[in-house]
Every structure is written in structure tokens, then in C-alpha cells.
SEKOL-281892 format. One record per residue (C-alpha): residue in one letter; residue number from 1; x, y, z. Coordinates in steps of 0.02 Angstrom, whole numbers, plus 32768, in hexadecimal, padded with zeros to 4 digits. Layout:
BEGIN
+--------+-----+------+------+------+
: residu : num :    x :    y :    z :
+--------+-----+------+------+------+
:      a : NUM :    X :    Y :    Z :
...
+--------+-----+------+------+------+
This chain:
BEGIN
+--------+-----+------+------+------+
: residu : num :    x :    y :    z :
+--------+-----+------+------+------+
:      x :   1 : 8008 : 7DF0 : 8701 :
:      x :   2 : 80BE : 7DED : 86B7 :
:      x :   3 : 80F1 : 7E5D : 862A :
:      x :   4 : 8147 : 7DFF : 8595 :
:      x :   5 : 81DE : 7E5E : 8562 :
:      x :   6 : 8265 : 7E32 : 84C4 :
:      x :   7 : 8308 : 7DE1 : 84EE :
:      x :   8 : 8352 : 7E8D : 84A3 :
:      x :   9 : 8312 : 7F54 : 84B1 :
:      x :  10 : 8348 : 7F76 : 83FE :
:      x :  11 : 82CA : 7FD2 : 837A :
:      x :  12 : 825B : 7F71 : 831B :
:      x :  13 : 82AF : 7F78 : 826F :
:      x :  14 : 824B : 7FD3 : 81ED :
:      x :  15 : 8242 : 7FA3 : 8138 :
:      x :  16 : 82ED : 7FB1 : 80EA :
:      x :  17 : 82AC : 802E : 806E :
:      x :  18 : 8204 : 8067 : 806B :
:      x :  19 : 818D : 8071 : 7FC0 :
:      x :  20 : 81B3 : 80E2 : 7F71 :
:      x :  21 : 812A : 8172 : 7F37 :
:      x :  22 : 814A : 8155 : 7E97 :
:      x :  23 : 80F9 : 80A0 : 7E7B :
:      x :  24 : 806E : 80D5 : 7EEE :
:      x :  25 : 8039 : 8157 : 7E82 :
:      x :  26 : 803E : 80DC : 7DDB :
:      x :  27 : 7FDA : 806E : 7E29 :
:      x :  28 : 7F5B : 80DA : 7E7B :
:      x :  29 : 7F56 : 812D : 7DBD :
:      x :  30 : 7F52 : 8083 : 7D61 :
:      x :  31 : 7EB8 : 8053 : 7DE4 :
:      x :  32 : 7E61 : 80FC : 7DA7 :
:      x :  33 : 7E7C : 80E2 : 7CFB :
:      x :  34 : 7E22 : 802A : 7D00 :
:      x :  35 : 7D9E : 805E : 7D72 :
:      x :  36 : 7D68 : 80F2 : 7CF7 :
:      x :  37 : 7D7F : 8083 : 7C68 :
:      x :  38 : 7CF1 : 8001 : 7CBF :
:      x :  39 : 7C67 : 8084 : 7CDC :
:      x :  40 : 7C7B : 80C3 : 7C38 :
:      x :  41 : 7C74 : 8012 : 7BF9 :
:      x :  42 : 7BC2 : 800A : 7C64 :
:      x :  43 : 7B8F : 80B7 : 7C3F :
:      x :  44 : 7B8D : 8090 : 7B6E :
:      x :  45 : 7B3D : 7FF6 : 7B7A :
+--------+-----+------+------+------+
């Protein structure tokens, strides 16, 4: 069995600039924020 190699040995270039911690945060806050807002929308009912 032959091994499949690129034409060229350079790096796989990663994302230019990664996400940045920031806007993770926001979102994984934001998420929170609905999600408790639902169960206390179906824990008053």
C-alpha cells in the first residue's frame, strides 16, 4: 500500500486569526441568559 503525500511539506495554515475569547464568552452568556429565562417561563406556569 502507497502512502499519499502533498505536492509540498509546508504547514497546514491555521486560521488567520483565531476567535477571539471575547465573543465566546458573550455568546456562551447570552445562551445562559435565554436558557434561564425558559425554565423560569415553565417553572411559573
Amino acid at each position: 500500500m502507497e502512502t499519499i503525500r502533498p505536492g509540498n511539506t509546508d504547514p497546514i495554515p491555521l486560521q488567520p486569526r483565531p476567535q477571539a475569547i471575547g465573543t465566546i464568552l458573550v455568546r456562551f452568556v447570552g445562551l445562559l441568559l435565554v436558557a434561564v429565562a425558559v425554565m423560569v417561563l415553565i417553572w411559573s406556569r
